[in-house]
C-alpha positions in Angstrom: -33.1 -27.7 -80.3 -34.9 -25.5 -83.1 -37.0 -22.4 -81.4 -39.9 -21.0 -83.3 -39.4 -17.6 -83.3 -42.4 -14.9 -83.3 -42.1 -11.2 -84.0 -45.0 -9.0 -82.9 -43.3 -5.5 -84.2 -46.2 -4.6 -86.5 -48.7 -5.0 -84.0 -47.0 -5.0 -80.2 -44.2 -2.9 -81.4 -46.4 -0.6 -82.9 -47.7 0.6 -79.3 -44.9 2.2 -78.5 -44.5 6.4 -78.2 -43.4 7.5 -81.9 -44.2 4.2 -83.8 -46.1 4.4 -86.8 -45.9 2.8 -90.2 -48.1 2.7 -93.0 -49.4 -0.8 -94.2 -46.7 -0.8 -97.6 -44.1 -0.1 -94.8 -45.3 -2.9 -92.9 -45.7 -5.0 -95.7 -41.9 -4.7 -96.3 -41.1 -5.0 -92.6 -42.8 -8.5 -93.1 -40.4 -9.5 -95.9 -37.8 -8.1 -94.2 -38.2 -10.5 -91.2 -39.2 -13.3 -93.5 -35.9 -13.2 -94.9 -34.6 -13.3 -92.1 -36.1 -16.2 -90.6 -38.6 -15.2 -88.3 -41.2 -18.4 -88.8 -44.1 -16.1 -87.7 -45.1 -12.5 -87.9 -47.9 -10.9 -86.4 -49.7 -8.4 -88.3 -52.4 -7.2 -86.1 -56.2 -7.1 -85.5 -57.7 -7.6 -89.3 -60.1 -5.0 -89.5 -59.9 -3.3 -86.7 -59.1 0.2 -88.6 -58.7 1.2 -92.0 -54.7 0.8 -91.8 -55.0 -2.5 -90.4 -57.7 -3.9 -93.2 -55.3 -2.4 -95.8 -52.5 -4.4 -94.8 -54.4 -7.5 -94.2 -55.8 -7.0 -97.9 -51.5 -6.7 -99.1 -50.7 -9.1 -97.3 -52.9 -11.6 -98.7 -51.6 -11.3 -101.9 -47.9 -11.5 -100.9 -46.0 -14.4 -100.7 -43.3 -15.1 -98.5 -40.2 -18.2 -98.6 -40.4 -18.9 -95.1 -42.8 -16.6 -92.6 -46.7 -17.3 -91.5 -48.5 -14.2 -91.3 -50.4 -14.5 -87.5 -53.8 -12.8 -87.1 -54.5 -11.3 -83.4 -57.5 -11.1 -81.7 -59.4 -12.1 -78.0 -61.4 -14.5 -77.0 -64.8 -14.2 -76.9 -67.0 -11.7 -75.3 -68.7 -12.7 -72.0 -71.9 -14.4 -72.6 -72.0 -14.4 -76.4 -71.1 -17.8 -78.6 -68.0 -18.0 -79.9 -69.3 -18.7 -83.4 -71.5 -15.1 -83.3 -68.7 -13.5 -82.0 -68.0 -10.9 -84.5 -64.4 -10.1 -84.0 -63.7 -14.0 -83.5 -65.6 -13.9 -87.5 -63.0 -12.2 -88.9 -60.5 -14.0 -87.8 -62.3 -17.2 -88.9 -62.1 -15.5 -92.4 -59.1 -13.8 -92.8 -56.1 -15.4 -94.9 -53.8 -15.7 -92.2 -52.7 -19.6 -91.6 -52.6 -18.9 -87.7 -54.3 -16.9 -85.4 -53.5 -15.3 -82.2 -55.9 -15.1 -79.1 -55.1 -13.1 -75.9 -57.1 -14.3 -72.7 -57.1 -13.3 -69.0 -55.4 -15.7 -66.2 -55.4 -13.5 -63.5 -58.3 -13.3 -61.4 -57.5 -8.7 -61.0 -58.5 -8.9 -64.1 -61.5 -11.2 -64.3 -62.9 -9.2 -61.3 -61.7 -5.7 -62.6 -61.7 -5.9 -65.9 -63.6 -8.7 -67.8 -66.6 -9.2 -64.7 -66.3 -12.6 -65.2 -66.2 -15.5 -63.0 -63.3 -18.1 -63.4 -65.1 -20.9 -65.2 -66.9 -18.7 -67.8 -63.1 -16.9 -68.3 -62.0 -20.7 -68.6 -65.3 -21.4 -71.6 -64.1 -18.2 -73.2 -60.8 -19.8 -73.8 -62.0 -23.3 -74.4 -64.8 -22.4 -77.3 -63.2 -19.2 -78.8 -60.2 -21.7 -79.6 -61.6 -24.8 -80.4 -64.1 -22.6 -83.0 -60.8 -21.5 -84.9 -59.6 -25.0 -85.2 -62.6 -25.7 -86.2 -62.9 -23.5 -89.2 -59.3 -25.0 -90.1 -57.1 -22.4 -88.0 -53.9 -23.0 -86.1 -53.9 -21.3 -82.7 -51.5 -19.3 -80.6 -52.9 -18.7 -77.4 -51.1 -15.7 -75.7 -52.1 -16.0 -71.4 -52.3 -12.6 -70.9 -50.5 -11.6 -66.9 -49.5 -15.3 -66.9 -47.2 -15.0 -64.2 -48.9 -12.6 -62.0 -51.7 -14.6 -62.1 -49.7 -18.3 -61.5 -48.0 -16.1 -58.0 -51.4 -15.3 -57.0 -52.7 -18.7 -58.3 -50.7 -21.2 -59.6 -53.7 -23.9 -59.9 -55.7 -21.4 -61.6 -52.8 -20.5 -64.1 -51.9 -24.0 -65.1 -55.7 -24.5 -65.7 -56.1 -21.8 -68.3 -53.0 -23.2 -70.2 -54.5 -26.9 -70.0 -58.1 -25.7 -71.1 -56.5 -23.9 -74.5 -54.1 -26.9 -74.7 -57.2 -29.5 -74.9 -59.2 -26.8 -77.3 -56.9 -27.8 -80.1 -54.5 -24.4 -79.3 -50.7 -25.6 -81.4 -48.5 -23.2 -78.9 -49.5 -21.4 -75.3 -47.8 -18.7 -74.1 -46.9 -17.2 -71.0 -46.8 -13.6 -71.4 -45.5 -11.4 -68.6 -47.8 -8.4 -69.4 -46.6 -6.1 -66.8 -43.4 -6.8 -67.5 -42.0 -6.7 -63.8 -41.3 -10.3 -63.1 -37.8 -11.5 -62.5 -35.9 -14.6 -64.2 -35.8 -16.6 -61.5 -39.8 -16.8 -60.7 -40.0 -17.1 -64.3 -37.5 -20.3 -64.0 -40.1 -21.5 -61.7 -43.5 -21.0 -63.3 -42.1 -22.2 -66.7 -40.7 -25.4 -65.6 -43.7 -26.1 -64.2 -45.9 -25.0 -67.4 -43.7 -27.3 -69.0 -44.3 -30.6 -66.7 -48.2 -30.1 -66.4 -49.1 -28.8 -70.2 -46.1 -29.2 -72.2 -46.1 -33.1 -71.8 -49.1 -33.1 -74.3 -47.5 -32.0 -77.0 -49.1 -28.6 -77.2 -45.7 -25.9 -77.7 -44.8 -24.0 -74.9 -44.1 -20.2 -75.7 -42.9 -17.1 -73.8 -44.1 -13.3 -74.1 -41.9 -11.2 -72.3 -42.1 -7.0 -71.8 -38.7 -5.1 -70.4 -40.5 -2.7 -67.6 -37.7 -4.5 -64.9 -35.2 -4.4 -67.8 -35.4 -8.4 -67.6 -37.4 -8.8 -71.3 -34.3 -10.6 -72.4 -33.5 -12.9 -69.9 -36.9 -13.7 -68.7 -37.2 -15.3 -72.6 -33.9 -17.1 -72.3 -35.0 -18.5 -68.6 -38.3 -19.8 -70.5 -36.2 -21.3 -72.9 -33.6 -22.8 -70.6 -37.0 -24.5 -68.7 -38.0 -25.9 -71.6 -40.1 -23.2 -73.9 -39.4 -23.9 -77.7 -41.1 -20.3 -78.6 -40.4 -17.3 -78.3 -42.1 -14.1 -79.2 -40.3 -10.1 -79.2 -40.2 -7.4 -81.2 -37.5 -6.2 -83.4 -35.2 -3.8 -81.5 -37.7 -4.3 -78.3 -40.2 -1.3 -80.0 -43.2 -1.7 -77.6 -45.2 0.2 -75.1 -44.0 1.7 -71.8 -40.3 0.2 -71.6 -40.4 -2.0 -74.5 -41.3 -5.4 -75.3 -38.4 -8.2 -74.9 -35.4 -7.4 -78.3 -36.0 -10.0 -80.4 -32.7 -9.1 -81.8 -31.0 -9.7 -78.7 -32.7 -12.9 -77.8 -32.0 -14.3 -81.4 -28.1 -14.2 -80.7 -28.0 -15.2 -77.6 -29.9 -18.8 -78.2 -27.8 -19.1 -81.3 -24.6 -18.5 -80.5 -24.8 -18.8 -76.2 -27.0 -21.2 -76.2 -26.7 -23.6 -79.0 -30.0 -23.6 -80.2 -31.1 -23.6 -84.0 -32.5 -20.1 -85.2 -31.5 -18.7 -88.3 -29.0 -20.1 -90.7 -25.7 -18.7 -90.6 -26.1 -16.3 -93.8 -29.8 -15.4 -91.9 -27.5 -14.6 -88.8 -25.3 -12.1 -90.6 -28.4 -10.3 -91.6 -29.0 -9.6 -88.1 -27.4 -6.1 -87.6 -29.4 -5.0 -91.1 -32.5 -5.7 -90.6 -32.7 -4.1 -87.0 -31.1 -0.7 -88.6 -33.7 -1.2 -91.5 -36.3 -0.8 -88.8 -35.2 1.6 -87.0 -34.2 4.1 -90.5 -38.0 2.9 -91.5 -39.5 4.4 -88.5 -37.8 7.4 -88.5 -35.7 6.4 -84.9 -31.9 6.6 -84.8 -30.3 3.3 -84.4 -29.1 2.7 -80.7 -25.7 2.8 -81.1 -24.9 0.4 -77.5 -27.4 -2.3 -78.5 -25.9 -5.5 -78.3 -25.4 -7.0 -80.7 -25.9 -4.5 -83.4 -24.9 -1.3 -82.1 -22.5 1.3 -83.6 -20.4 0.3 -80.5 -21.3 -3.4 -79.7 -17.6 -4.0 -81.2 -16.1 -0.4 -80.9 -12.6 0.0 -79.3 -10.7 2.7 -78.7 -8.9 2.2 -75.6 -5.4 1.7 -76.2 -5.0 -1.4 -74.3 -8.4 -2.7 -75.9 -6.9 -2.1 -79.4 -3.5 -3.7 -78.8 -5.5 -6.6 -77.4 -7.9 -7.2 -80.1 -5.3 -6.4 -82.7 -3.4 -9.6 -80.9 -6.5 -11.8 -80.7 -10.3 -10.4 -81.6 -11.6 -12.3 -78.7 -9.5 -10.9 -75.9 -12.2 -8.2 -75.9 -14.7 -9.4 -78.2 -17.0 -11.9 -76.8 -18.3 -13.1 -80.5 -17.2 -12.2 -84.0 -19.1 -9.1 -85.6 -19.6 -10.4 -88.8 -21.2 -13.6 -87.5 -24.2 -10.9 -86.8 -23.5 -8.5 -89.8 -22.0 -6.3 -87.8 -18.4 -4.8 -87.7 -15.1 -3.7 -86.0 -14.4 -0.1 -85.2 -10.7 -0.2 -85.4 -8.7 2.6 -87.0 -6.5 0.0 -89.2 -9.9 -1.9 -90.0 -10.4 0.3 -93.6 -11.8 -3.1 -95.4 -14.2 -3.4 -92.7 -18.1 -3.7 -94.5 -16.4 -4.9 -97.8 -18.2 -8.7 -97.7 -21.7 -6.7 -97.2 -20.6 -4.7 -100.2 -19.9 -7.6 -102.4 -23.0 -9.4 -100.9 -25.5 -6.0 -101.7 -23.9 -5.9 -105.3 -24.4 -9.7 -106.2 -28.2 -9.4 -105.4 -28.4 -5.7 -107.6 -26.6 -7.9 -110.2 -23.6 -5.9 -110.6 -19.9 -6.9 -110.4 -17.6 -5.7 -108.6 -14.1 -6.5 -107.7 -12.1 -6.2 -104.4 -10.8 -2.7 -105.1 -14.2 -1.2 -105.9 -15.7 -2.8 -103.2 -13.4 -1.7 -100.9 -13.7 2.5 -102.6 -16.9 1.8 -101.9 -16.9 0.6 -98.3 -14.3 3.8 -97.6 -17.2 6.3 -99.7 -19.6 4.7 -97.4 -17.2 5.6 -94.5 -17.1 8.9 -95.6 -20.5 10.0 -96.5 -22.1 8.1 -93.0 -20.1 10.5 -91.2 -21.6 13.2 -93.1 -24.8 11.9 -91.8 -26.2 9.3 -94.2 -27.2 6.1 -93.4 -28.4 3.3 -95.9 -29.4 0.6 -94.0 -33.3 2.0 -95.3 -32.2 3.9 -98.3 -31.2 0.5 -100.8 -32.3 2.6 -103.8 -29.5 5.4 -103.0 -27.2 2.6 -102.2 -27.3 0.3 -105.4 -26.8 3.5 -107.4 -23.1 4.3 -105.2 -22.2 0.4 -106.2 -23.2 1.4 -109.7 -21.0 4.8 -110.0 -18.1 3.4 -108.7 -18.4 0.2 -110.8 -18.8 2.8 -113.8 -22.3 0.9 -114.9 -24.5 4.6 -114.4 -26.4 6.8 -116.4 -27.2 9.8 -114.9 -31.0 10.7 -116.4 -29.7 14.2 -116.9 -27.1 16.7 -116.2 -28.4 19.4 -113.9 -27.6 22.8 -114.6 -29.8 24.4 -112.0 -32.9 24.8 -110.0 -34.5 27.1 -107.5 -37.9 26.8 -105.4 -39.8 30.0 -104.1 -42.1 29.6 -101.5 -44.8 33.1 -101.2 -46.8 33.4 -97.7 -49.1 36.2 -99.0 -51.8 38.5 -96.3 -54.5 36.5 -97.4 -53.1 33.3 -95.9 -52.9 31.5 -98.9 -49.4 29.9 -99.9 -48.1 29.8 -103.4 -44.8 27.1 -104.5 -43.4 27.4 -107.4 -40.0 26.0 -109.1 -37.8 26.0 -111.9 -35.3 23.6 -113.5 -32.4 23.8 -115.8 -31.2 20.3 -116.8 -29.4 18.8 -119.6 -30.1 15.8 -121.4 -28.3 13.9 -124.4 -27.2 17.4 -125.3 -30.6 19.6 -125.6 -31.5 22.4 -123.1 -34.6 21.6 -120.9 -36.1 24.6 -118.9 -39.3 23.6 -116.8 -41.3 25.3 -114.2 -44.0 23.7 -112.2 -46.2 24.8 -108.6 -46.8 22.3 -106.1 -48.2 22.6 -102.7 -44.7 22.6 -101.1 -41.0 23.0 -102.8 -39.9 19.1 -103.1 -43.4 18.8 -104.7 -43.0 21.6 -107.4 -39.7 20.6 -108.1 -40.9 16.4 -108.6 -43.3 18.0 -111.1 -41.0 20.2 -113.0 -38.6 17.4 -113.0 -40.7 14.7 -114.2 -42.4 17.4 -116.6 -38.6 17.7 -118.4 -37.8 13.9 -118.6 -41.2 12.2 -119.1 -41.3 12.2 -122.6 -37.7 10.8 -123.0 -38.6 8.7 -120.0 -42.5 7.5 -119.8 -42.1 4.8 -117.1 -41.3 8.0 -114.8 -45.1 8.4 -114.6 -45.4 4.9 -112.8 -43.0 5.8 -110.1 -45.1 7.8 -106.8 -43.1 8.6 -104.3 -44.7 7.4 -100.9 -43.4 8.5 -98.2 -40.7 11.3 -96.8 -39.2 11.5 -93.8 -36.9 14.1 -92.3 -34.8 13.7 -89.3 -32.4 16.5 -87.7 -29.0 15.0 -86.8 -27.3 18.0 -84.4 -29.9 19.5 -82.8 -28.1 22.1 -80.8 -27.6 23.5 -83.9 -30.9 24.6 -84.0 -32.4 25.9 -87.8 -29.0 25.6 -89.2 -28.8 21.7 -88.3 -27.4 19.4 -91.1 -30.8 17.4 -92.3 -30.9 14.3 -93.4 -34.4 13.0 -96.0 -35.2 9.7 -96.7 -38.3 9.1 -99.2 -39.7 5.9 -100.2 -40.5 5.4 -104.1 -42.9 2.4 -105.9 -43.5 1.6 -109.0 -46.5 -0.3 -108.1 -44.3 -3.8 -107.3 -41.2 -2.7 -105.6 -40.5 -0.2 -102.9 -36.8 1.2 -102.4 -35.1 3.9 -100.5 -33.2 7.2 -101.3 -31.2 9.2 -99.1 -30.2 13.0 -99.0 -28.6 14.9 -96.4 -27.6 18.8 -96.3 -28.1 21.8 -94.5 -30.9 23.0 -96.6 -33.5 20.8 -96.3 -35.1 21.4 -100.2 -31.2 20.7 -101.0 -30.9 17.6 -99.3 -34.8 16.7 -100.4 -33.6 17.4 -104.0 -31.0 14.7 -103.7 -32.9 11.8 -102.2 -35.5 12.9 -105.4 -32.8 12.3 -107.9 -31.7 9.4 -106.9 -35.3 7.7 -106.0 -35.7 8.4 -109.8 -32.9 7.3 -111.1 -33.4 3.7 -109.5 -36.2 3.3 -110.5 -35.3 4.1 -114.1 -31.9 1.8 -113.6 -31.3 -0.6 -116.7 -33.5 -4.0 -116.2 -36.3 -2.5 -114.4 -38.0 -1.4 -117.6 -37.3 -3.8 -120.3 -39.4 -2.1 -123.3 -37.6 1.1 -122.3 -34.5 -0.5 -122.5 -34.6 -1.8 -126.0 -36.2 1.4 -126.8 -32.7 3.5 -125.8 -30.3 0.8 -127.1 -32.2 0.6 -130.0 -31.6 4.9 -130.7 -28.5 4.5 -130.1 -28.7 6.2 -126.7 
C-alpha cells in the first residue's frame, strides 16, 4: 500500500527550542525532502511574518520533481464568513496546490479556548473548507486534540472528521496534539475513524507528537488501522518533546511493514538528508537515532564483531546501506565508498575505485578531526576534486593576519592583510571589515576579482559556528560552516581549527573556490583557456 508522506519541519519543526532557519535555508530543506520523496511539505502560515512571506514568495518560483508545497492556516474565526476571513484570503491566494487547516474537536477547548459552541465549531470547519475547494484548493484538514477529544467524546470526534470529509476536505487527520496518548487507544480511535469516515473515500491521516515517547508508534498503529498518511518532521524537530521522526517512521513502513514510500535509491538517501538537517540548523546529529545514527550499526563488542563479521544480520536487524547509512567495523575501511562514487557522478567528476576509496579513508580522517559534510557539499566536491587531480587552487597563499582594536571610546576597528600568489605575481591587499572573516573576504576578493569577476556575484549568506569539546573551554577545537550563493545555487563549506578566524579562513577559501569551480562560469571559462591559463 503506498503512504502519502507529509513533512511539517519548516513550520511544526520550526517550534522547537533552538530551531531557526532563514527562508533560502528553508527553501533548500524543501528540495532536500523533495528529493527525497516526501509528496508534501508544509511551509507555514503565508504571510504571517516577514520570514514566512519571503519564503512563500521563493517558493513560488521554485519548482520541484516530486513534492506539493502545503499552506497552513485555521479555520475561520468565530462569527465572521469564511470568504471575509482574512487569514482564510490568503490562503485562497497563495500558490500552494494544497492547503492545511487546523480545527478544534475537543470540547476543553471550544469552552476554554475558542468560546464556541459545538455546532458553530462544526460550521467553522464545514465553510472554511468547502470555501478553499471552492476557490480550486485541495484540503488537508488537521483535527487538532483528536483523540483527547474522541475519549471524552467519541460521537463528537467522528462528527468533526465527517463534517470536513463532506466540505470537499482530500485527507483528515487525527493529530494527537498533546502528545500523551498511547498506541493502543490510538489502535482503537483509528479503526474506528477509518470505518465511519474513511469508507467515503476522503484519506485518512495521522499527526502524532512524542511527549509519551510513542510519536513513532502511535503513526505506525494509525497505519496498521488503516491510515494511508502520515505527517512528522525530519529528525522529530518540534516543540516540547518533539513531533513524531519522520525519519524513523519512513523505515519502518518500508522495510517492517511492506508499505511503498520512497524508491530504493530515495531510501539510501535517508541517513543524508536527516544529517543535512541537522548540520543546517546548527544541531549535532544524534548519534543513537535509529536508523541513521553514528551508532545505529556500530559494534564493538567482541562477540558482536565476530558475529557480524560471520553474518551482518546476526546483530544487524537491516542492512545500513539500504538507508545510506554504514558499518562501524574496524576492518570495514571501504565503508562510504558507493556514497563517494554516487556524490562524484552528480559533481560530474570521475573517479575510480582507488580514489574513491583515498577519499572515503580522508573523509575518515578529517571527521575525526571534527568535520562533517553532510551540510558542507561545496567543501566536499572540492576533496573529490583534489584527489581526482581536477583542481585549481585560485591562489597560493603566502600569508595573512587579522587585528581586531577595542579602543576607550568603545568603538571597534578590523582590519586585515593578505599575501597570496597567483599565476606567479605577488598580491598584497589590506581591507577593514566590521569583524575579522569580513576584513579578510574583502581583502581576499579585493586581490582576485580582477583575474576573477564572477567573485563579485558570490555573497556569502550565512555562518555558523559550533564548539565540539566544550570542557575545553576557549581553547575548544571550532568547527564553521558558511553558506555561499551565487544568486541560483546555494552550497556549503567547512572549516575546523582551534582558532576560530583560522578555521573561518578555511571554510572562506573553499566557499570561493566552488563557486569559481570549472562549469559554473562558462564565459570565465573560455576566457582562462583561451590565455592559456
Amino acid at each position: 500500500m503506498k503512504i502519502q508522506l507529509y513533512d511539517t519541519t519548516l513550520r511544526d519543526g520550526m517550534q522547537g527550542e533552538g530551531m531557526s532557519l532563514s527562508a533560502p535555508e528553508k527553501v533548500r530543506v524543501a528540495h532536500r525532502l523533495d528529493e527525497l520523496g516526501i509528496d508534501q511539505i508544509e511551509a507555514g502560515f503565508p504571510s504571517s511574518n516577514p520570514k514566512e512571506l519571503e519564503l512563500f514568495e521563493l517558493l513560488a518560483s521554485e519548482r520541484f520533481e516530486h513534492a506539493e508545497i502545503a499552506a497552513f492556516g485555521m479555520t475561520r474565526r468565530r462569527d465572521v464568513a469564511a470568504a471575509d476571513d482574512p487569514a482564510l484570503r490568503v490562503l485562497a491566494e497563495s500558490f500552494a496546490p494544497v492547503c492545511t487547516l487546523v480545527g478544534k474537536t475537543w470540547s476543553l477547548h471550544l469552552e476554554k479556548v475558542v468560546k464556541a459552541d459545538r455546532e458553530e465549531n462544526l460550521r467553522m470547519i464545514g465553510d472554511s473548507i468547502a470555501f478553499l475547494v471552492g476557490e480550486g484548493k485541495r484540503v488537508v484538514y488537521d483535527a487538532e486534540h483528536f483523540f483527547d477529544g474522541f475519549l471524552d467524546d467519541s460521537d463528537y470526534a467522528l462528527r468533526c472528521l465527517r463534517t470536513a470529509a463532506e466540505a470537499g476536505a482530500e485527507t483528515v487527520v487525527c493529530c494527537d496534539t498533546n502528545g500523551g496518548t498511547l498506541p493502543d487507544r490510538v489502535s482503537v480511535a483509528m479503526s474506528a475513524v477509518v470505518e465511519k469516515v474513511g469508507a467515503s473515500g476522503t484519506r485518512i491521516g495521522i499527526h502524532c507528537h512524542d511527549d509519551a515517547g510513542c510519536g513513532v508508534a502511535n503513526s505506525l498503529a494509525a497505519v496498521q488501522a488503516g491510515a494511508t498518511h502520515v505527517q512528522g518532521t525530519m529528525n522529530g524537530y518540534g516543540e516540547r518533546c518533539g513531533n513524531a521522526n519522520l525519519v524513523s517512521i519512513i523505515a519502518n513502513l518500508q522495510l517492517k511493514l511492506g508499505h511503498e514510500c520512497l524508491t530504493p535509491e530515495q531510501l539510501a538517501a535517508l541517513t543524508p538528508t536527516a544529517h543535512f538537517l541537522d548540520e543546517l540548523l546548527n544541531f549535532t546529529p544524534d548519534p543513537d537515532q535509529p536508523y541513521v545514527g553514528r551508532n545505529a550499526f556500530a559494534h564493538k563488542g567482541g562477540m558482536h564483531v565476530a558475529g557480524v563479521n560471520a553474518d551482518p544480520s546476526t546483530f544487524e536487524h537491516v542492512d545500513p546501506a539500504v538507508v545510506g547509512n554504514t558499518r562501524e567495523l574496524l576492518i570495514s575501511e571501504l565503508s562510504g565508498k558507493g556514497t563517494v562514487h554516487a556524490r562524484a557522478r552528480a559533481a560530474g567528476i570521475e573517479l575510480g575505485d582507488d580514489a574513491a576509496a583515498r577519499v572515503t579513508e580522508r573523509v575518515k580522517e578529517l571527521e575525526h578531526r571534527g568535520y562533517h559534510y553532510e551540510a558542507a557539499d561545496g567543501s566536499f566536491e572540492l576533496l573529490l576534486r583534489k584527489e581526482n587531480g581536477d583542481y585549481e587552487p585560485l591562489f597560493t597563499l603566502e600569508s595573512w593576519r587579522a587585528i581586531v582594536e577595542k579602543r576607550a571610546d568603545g568603538r571597534v576597528e578590523t582590519e586585515a592583510t593578505i599575501k597570496i600568489w597567483v599565476d606567479g605575481e605577488r598580491y598584497v591587499r589590506t581591507a577593514e571589515g566590521n569583524g575579522p572573516v569580513n576584513a579578510l573576504d574583502r581583502a581576499l576578493r579585493d586581490a582576485l576579482v580582477e583575474i576573477h569577476p564572477h567573485l563579485r556575484d558570490i555573497d556569502l549568506v550565512n555562518f555558523k559556528v559550533r564548539i565540539l569539546d566544550e570542557t575545553k573551554g576557549t581553547g575548544a577545537v571550532t568547527r564553521v560552516l558558511l553558506d555561499a550563493s551565487d544568486g541560483d545555487d546555494v552550497w556549503g563549506s567547512i572549516g575546523v581549527s582551534e582558532n576560530i578566524i583560522e578555521a573561518s579562513w578555511e571554510a572562506l577559501v573553499d566557499s570561493l573556490e566552488y563557486g569559481m569551480q570549472p562549469g559554473r562560469w562558462p564565459a570565465q571559462d573560455a576566457t582562462r583557456s583561451a590565455s592559456g591559463s
